[in-house]
C-alpha positions, 0 to 999 in steps of 0.5 A: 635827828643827827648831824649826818642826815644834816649834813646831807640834806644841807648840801642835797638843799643847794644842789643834786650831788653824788654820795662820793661829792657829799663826803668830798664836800664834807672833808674839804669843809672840815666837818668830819673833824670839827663836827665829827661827822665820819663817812661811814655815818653819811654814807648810813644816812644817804641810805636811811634818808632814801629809803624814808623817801628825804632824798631820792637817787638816779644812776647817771653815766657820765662819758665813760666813767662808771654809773653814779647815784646823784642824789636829790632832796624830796619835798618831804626831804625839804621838810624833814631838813627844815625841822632839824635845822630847828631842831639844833638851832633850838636845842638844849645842849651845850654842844656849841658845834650843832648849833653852828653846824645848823647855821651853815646849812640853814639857807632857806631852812628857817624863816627869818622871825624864827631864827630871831627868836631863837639867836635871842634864846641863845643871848640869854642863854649865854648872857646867863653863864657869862654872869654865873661866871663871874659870880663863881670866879668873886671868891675871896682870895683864900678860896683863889688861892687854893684852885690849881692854876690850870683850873684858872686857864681853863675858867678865863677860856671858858669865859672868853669863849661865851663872851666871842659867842655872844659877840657872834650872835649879835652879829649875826642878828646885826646882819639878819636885819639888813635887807639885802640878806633876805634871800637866805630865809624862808618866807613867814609863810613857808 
């Protein structure tokens, strides 16, 4: 599983799209370069995903403009995006860009418990480093003294960014609970 069948998937989940729209829609939501998902990679995974059947292709002519490929999302495709969404959402990896890049394509990708469950996994898992944290910068002053002060920046960063993310994630579980935000997950059943 990767980040460009992702992608494609995420944006074929909302809408029938050209291979050409998918990239544009990939630059013009900074993917490329905060998630580091390069074009030649979709355009690989637009074949891939169509010869395993995910995504299925129609040439189209509009006026008179060359024929085009849009692409639609299969039921088998449906399901084969709904195991990467929890794949990144579940994954180990202290790559926080997957997880966030799961998260804005999950629309109708995950059901409502399970992605509880895994923002609950991830508060732990983020709780755990804030607390580490703090165990490894209670050094004694001698010991402070002798890190180098980029070292230092770097350490107050790293722990300001787990203390944004869990304020993040419980937002986010904050909204999950509120009723008028169903329509984004699937039915239990699903």
């Amino acid at each position: 599983m990767n980040k460009s069948d992702l992608v494609v998937l995420g944006f074929l989940n909302k809408k029938p799209m050209y291979g050409y729209e998918i990239i544009q829609f990939t630059k013009m939501h900074a993917l490329d370069v905060w998630a580091g998902v390069k074009m030649p990679s979709m355009y690989k995974a637009l074949q891939r995903l169509e010869s395993k059947k995910y995504i299925s292709g129609k040439q189209v002519v509009e006026g008179n403009n060359p024929p085009r490929k849009v692409f639609t999302i299969t039921k088998k495709g449906i399901q084969y995006f709904r195991e990467i969404i929890k794949y990144f959402l579940a994954s180990k990896s202290e790559l926080n860009v997957d997880f966030w890049m799961a998260i804005s394509f999950m629309a109708k990708g995950i059901s409502k418990e399970l992605f509880l469950k895994l923002l609950d996994k991830r508060i732990d898992k983020i709780s755990t480093h804030i607390k580490h944290h703090k165990e490894e910068c209670n050094l004694p002053e001698e010991e402070k003294k002798k890190i180098p002060f980029y070292i230092h920046i770097l350490m107050e960063m790293g722990e300001e960014m787990h203390k944004t993310e869990k304020r993040t994630l419980i937002k986010l579980k904050t909204e999950i609970l509120k009723p008028e935000n169903e329509f984004v997950f699937l039915d239990s059943l699903s």
